[in-house]
DSSP file (Angstrom, degrees, kcal/mol; ACC not computed):
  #  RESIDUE AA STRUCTURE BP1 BP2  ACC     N-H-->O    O-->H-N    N-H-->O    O-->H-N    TCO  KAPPA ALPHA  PHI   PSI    X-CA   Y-CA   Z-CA
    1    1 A X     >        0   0    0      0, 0.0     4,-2.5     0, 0.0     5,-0.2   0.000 360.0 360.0 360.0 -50.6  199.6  104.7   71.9
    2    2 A X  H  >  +     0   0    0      2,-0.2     4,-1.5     1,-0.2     5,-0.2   0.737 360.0  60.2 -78.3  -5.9  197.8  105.4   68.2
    3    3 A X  H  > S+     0   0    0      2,-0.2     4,-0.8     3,-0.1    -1,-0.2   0.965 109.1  39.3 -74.6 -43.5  197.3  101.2   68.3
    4    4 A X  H >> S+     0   0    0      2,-0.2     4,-1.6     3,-0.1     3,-0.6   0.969 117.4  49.8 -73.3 -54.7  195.3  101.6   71.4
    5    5 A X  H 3X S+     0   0    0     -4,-2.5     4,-1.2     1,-0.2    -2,-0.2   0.982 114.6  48.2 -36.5 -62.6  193.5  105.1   69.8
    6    6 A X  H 3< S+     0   0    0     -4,-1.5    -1,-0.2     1,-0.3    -2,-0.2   0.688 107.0  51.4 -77.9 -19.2  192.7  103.0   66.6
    7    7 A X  H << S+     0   0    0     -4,-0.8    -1,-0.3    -3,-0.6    -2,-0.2   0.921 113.3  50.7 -74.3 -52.0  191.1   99.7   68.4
    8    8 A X  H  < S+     0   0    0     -4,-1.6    -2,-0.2    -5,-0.1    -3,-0.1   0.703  94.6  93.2 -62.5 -22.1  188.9  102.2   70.2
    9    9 A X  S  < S-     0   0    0     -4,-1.2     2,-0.5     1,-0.1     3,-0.1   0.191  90.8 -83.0 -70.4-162.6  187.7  104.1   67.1
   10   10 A X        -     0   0    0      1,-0.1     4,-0.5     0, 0.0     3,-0.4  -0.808  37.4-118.0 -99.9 125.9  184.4  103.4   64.9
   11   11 A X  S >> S+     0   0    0     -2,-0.5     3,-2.8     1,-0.2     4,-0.5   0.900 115.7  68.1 -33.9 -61.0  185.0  100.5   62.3
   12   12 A X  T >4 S+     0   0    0      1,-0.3     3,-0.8     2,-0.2     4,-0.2   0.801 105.4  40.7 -49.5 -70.1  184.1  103.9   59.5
   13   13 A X  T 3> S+     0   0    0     -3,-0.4     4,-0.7     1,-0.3    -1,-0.3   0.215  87.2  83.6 -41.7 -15.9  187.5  105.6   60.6
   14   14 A X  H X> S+     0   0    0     -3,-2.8     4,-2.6    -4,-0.5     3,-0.6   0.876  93.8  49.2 -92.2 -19.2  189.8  103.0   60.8
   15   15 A X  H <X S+     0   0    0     -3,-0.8     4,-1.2    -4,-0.5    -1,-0.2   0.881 110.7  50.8 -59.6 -26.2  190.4  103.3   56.8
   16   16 A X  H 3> S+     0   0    0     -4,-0.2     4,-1.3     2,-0.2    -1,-0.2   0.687 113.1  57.2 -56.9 -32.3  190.8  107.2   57.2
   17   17 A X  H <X S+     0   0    0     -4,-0.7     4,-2.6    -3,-0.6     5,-0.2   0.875 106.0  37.9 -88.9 -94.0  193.1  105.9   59.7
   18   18 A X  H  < S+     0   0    0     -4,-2.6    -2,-0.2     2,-0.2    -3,-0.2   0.614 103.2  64.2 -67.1 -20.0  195.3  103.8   58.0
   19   19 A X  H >X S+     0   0    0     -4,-1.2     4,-2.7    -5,-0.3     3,-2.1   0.962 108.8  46.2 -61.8 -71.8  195.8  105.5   54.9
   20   20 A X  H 3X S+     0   0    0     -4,-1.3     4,-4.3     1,-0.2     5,-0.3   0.805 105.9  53.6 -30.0 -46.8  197.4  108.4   57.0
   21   21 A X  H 3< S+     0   0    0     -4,-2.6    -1,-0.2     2,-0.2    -2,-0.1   0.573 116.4  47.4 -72.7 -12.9  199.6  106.2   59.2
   22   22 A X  H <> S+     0   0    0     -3,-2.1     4,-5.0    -5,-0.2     5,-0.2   0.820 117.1  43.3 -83.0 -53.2  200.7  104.9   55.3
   23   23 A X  H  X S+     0   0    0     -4,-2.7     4,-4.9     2,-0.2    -2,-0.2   0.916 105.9  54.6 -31.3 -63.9  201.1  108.2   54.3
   24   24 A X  H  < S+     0   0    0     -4,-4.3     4,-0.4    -5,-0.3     5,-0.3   0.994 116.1  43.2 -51.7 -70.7  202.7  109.5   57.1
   25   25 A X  H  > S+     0   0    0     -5,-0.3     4,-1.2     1,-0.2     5,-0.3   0.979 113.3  48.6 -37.6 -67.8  205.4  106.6   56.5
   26   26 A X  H  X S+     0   0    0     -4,-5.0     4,-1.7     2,-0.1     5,-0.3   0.955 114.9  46.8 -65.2 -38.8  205.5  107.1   52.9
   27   27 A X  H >X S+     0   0    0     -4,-4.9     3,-7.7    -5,-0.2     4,-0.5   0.746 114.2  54.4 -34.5-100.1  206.0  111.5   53.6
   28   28 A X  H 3> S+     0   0    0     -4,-0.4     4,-2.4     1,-0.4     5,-0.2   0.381 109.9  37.7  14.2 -91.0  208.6  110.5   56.1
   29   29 A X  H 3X S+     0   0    0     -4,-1.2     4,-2.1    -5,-0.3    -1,-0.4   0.669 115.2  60.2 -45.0 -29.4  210.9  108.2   54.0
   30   30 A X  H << S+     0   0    0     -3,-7.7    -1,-0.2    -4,-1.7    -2,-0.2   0.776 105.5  42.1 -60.6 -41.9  210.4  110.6   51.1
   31   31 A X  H  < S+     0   0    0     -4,-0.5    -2,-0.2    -5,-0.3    -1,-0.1   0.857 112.9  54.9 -90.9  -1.9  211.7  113.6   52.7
   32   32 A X  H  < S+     0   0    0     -4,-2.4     2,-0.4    -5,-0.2    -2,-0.2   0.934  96.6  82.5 -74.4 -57.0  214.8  111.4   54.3
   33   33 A X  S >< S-     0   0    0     -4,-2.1     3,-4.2     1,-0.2     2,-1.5  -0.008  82.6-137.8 -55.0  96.9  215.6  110.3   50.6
   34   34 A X  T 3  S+     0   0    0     -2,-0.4    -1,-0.2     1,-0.3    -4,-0.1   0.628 101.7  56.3 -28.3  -7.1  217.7  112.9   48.5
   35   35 A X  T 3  S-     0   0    0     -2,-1.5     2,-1.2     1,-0.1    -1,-0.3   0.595  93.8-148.3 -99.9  -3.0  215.4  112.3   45.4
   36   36 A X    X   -     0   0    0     -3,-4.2     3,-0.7    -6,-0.2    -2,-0.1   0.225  15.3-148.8  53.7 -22.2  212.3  113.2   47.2
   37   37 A X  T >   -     0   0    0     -2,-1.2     2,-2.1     1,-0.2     3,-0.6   0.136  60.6 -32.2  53.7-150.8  210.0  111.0   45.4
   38   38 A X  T 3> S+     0   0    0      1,-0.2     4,-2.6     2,-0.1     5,-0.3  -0.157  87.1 140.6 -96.5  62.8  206.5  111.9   45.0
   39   39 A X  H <> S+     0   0    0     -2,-2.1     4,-1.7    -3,-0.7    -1,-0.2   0.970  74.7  56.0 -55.8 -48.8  206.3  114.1   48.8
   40   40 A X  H <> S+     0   0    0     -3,-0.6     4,-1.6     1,-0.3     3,-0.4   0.856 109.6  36.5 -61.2 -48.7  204.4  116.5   47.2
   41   41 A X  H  > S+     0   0    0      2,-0.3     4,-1.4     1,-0.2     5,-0.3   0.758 115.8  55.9 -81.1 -21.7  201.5  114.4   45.9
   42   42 A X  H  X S+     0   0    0     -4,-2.6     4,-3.1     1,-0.2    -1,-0.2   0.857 108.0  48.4 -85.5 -12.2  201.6  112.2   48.9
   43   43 A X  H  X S+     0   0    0     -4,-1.7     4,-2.0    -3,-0.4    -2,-0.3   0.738 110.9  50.6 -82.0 -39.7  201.1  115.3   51.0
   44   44 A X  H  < S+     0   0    0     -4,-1.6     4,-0.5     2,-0.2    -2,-0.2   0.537 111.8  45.9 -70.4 -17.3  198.3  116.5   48.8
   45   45 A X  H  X S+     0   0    0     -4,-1.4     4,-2.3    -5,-0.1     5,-0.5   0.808 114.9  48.6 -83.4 -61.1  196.6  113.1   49.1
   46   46 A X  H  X S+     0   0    0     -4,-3.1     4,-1.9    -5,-0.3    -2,-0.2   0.854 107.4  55.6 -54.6 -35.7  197.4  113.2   53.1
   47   47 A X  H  X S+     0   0    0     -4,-2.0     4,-2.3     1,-0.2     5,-0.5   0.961 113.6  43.6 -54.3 -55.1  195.8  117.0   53.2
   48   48 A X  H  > S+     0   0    0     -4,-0.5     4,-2.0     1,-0.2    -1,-0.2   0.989 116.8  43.8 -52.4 -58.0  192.3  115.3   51.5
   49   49 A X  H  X S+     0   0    0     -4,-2.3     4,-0.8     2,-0.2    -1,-0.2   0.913 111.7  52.5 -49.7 -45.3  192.2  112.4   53.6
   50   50 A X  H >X S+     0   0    0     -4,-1.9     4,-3.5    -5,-0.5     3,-0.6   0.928 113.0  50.1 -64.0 -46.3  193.1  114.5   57.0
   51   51 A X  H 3X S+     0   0    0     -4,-2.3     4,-2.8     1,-0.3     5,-0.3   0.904 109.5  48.2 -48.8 -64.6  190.2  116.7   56.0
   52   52 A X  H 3X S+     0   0    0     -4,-2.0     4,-1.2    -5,-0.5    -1,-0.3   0.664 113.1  45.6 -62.6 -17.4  187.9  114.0   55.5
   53   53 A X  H <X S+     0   0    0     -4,-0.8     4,-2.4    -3,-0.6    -2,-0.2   0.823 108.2  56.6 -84.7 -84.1  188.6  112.3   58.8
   54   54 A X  H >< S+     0   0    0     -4,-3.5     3,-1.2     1,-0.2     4,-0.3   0.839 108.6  48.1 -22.4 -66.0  188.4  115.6   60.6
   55   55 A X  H >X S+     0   0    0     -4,-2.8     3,-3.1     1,-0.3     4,-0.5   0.958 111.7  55.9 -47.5 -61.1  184.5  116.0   59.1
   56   56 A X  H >< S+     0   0    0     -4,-1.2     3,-2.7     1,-0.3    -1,-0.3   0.806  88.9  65.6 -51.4 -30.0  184.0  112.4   60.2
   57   57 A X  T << S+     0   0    0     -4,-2.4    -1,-0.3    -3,-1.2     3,-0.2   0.467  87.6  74.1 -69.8  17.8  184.9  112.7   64.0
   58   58 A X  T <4 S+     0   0    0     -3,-3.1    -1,-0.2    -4,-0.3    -2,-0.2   0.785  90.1  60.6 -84.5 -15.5  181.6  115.1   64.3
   59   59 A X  S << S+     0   0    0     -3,-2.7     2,-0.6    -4,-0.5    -2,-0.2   0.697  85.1 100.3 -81.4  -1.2  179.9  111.6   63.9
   60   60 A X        -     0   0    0     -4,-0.2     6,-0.1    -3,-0.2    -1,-0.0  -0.834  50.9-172.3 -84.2 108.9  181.9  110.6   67.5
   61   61 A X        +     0   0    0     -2,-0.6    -1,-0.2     5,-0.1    -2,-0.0   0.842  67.0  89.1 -98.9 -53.0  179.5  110.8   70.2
   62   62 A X     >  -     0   0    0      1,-0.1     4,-1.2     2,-0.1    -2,-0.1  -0.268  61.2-165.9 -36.4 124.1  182.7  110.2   72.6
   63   63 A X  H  > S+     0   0    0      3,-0.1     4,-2.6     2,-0.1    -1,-0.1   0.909  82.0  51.0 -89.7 -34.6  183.9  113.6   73.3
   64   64 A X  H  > S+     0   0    0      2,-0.2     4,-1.9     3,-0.2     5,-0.3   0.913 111.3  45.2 -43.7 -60.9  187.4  112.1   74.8
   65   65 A X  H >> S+     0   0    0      2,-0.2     4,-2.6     1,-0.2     3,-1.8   0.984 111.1  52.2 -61.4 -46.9  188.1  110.0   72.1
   66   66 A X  H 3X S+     0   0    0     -4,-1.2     4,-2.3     1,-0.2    -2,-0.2   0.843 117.9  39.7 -35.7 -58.2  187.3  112.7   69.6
   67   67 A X  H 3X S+     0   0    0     -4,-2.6     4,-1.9     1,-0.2    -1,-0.2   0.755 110.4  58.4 -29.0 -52.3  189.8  115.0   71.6
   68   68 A X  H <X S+     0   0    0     -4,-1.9     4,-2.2    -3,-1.8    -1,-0.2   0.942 109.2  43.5 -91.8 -53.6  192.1  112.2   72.0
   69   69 A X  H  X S+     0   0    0     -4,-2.6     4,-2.4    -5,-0.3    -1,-0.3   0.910 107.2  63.4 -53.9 -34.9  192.4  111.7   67.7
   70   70 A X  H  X S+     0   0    0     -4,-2.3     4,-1.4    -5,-0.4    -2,-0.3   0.882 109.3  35.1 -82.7 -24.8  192.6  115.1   67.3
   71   71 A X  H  < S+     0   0    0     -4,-1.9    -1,-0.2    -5,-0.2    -2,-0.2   0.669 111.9  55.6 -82.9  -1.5  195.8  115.2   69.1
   72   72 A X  H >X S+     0   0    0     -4,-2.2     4,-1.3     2,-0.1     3,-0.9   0.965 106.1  56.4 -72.2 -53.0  197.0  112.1   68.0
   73   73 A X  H >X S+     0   0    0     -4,-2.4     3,-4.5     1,-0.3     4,-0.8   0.795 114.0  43.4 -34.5 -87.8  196.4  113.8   64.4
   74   74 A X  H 3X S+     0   0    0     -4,-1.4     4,-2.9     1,-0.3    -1,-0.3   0.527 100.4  58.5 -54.0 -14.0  198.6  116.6   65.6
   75   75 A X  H <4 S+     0   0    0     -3,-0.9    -1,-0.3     1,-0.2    -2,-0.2   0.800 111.0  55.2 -72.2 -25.0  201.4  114.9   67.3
   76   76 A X  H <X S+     0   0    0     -3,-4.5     4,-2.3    -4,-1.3    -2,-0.3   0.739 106.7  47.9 -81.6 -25.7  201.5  113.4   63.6
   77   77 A X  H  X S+     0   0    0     -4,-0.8     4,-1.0    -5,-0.4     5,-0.2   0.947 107.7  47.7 -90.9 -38.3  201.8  116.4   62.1
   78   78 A X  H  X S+     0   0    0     -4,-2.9     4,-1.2     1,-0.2     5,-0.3   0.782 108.8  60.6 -75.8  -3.2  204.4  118.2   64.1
   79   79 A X  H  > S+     0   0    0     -5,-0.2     4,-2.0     3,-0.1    -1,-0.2   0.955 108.3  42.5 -58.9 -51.2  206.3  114.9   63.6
   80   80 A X  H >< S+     0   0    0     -4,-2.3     3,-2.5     2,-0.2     4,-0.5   0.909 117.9  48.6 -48.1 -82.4  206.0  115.6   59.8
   81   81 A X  H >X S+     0   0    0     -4,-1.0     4,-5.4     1,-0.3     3,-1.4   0.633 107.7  51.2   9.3 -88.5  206.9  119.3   60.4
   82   82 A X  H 3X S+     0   0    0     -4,-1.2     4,-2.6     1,-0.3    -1,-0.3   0.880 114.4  44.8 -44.0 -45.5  209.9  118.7   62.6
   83   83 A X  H <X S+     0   0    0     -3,-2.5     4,-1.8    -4,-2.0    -1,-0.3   0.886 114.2  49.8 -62.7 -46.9  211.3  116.4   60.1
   84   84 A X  H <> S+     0   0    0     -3,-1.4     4,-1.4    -4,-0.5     5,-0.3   0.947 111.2  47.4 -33.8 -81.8  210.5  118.7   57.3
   85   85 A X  H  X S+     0   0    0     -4,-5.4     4,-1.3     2,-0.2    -1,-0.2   0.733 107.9  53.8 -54.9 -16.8  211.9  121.3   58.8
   86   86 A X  H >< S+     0   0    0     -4,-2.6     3,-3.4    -5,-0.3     4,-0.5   0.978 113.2  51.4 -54.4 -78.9  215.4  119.1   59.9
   87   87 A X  H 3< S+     0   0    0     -4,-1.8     4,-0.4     1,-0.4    -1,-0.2   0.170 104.8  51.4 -87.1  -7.2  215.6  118.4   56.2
   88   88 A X  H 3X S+     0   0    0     -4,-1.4     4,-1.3     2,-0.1    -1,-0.4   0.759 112.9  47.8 -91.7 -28.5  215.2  122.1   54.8
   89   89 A X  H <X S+     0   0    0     -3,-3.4     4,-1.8    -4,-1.3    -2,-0.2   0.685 110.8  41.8 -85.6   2.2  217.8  123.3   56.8
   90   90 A X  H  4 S+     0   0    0     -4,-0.5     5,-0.3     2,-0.2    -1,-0.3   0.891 116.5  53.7 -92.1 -30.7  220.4  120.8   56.3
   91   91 A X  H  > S+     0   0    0     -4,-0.4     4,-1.3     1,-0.2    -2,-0.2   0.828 110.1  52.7 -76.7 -24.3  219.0  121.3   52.2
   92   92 A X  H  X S+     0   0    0     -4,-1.3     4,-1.5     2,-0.2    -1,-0.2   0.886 113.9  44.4 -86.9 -57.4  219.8  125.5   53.2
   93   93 A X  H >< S+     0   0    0     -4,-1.8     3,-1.2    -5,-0.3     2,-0.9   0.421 108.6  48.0 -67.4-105.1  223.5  124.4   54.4
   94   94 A X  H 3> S+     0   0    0      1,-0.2     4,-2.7    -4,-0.2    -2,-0.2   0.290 115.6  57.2 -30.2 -37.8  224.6  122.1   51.7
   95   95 A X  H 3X S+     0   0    0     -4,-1.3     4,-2.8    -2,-0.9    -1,-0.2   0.931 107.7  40.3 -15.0 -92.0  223.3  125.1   49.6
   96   96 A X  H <X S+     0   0    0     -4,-1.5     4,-3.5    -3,-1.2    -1,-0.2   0.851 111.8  63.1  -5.5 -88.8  225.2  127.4   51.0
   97   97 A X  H  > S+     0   0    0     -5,-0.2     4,-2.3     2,-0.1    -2,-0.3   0.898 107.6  41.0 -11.7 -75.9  228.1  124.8   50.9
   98   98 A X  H  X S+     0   0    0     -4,-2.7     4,-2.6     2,-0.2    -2,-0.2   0.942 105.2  61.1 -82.5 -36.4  228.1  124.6   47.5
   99   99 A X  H  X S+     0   0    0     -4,-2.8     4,-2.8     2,-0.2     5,-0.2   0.941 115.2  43.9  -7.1 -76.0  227.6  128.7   46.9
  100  100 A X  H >X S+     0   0    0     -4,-3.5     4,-1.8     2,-0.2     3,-1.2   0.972 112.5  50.0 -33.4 -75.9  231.2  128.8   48.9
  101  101 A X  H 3X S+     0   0    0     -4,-2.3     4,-1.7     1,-0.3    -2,-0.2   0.648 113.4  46.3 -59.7 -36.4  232.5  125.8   46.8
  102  102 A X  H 3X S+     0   0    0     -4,-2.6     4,-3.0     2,-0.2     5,-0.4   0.939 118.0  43.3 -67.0 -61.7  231.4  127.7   43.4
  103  103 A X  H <X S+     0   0    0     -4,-2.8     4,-1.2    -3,-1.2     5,-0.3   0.788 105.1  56.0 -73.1 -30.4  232.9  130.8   44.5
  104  104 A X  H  X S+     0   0    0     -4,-1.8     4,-4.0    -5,-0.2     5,-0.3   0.973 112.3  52.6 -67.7 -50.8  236.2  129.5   46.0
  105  105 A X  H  X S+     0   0    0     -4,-1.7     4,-3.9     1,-0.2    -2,-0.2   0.953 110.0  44.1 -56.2 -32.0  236.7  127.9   42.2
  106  106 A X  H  X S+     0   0    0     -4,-3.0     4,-0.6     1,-0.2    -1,-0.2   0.825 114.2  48.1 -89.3 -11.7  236.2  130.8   40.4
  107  107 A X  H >X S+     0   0    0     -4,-1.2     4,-1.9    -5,-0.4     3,-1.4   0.927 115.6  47.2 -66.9 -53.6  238.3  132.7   42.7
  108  108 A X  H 3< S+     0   0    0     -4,-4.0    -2,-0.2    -5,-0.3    -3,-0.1   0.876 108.8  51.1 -67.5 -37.2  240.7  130.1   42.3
  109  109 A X  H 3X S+     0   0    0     -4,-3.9     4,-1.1    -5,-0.3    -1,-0.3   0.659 106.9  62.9 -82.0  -0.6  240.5  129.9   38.5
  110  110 A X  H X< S+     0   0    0     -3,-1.4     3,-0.9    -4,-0.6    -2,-0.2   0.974  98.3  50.6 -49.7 -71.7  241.0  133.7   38.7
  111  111 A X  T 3< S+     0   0    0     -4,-1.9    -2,-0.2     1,-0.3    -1,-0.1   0.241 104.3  58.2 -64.0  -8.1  244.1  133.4   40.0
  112  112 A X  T 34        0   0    0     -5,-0.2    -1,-0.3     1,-0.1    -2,-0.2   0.660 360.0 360.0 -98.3 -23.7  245.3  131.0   37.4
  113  113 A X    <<        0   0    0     -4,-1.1    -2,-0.2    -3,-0.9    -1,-0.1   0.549 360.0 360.0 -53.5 360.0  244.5  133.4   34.8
């Protein structure tokens, strides 16, 4: 579906384009990896880029395609989201988890004293 969006756009956009759909990939794999890598910066690059794209679709005389990028855009972002959000709450249990796990030892080394 964004392969067919992205043959139809203006030759100017398809680098705006593809730098997100790298992005997006590189977010992605960052926030599955337990080091996190560099999410933050790549998320601060994708925020500049998204911005700059957005400004450019006023130059899209199509009002359907515009429409059509601006929901692709968003389908991309509540992808991020959702993922994001998976990956703070499982980070909010193990949390949690270990909170228990802390407290059961020092209960437990209590009890050796």
């Amino acid at each position: 579906m964004d392969q067919d969006l992205r043959e139809r756009l203006p030759q100017k956009l398809l680098p705006f384009w593809d730098r997100l759909a790298s992005l997006d990939v590189a977010i992605m794999e960052g926030i599955q990896d337990s080091a996190g890598g560099d999410v933050g910066a790549f998320a601060e690059t994708r925020s500049v880029l998204l911005r700059s794209l957005c400004e450019s679709l006023e130059g899209i005389e199509d009002t359907a395609l515009r429409e059509e990028t601006l929901q692709a855009l968003v389908r991309r972002n509540a992808n991020l989201l959702a993922l994001g959000s998976e990956a703070l709450a499982d980070a909010a249990v193990q949390s949690a988890a270990g909170v228990h796990q802390r407290r059961a030892i020092t209960a437990y080394g209590a009890q050796e004293s």
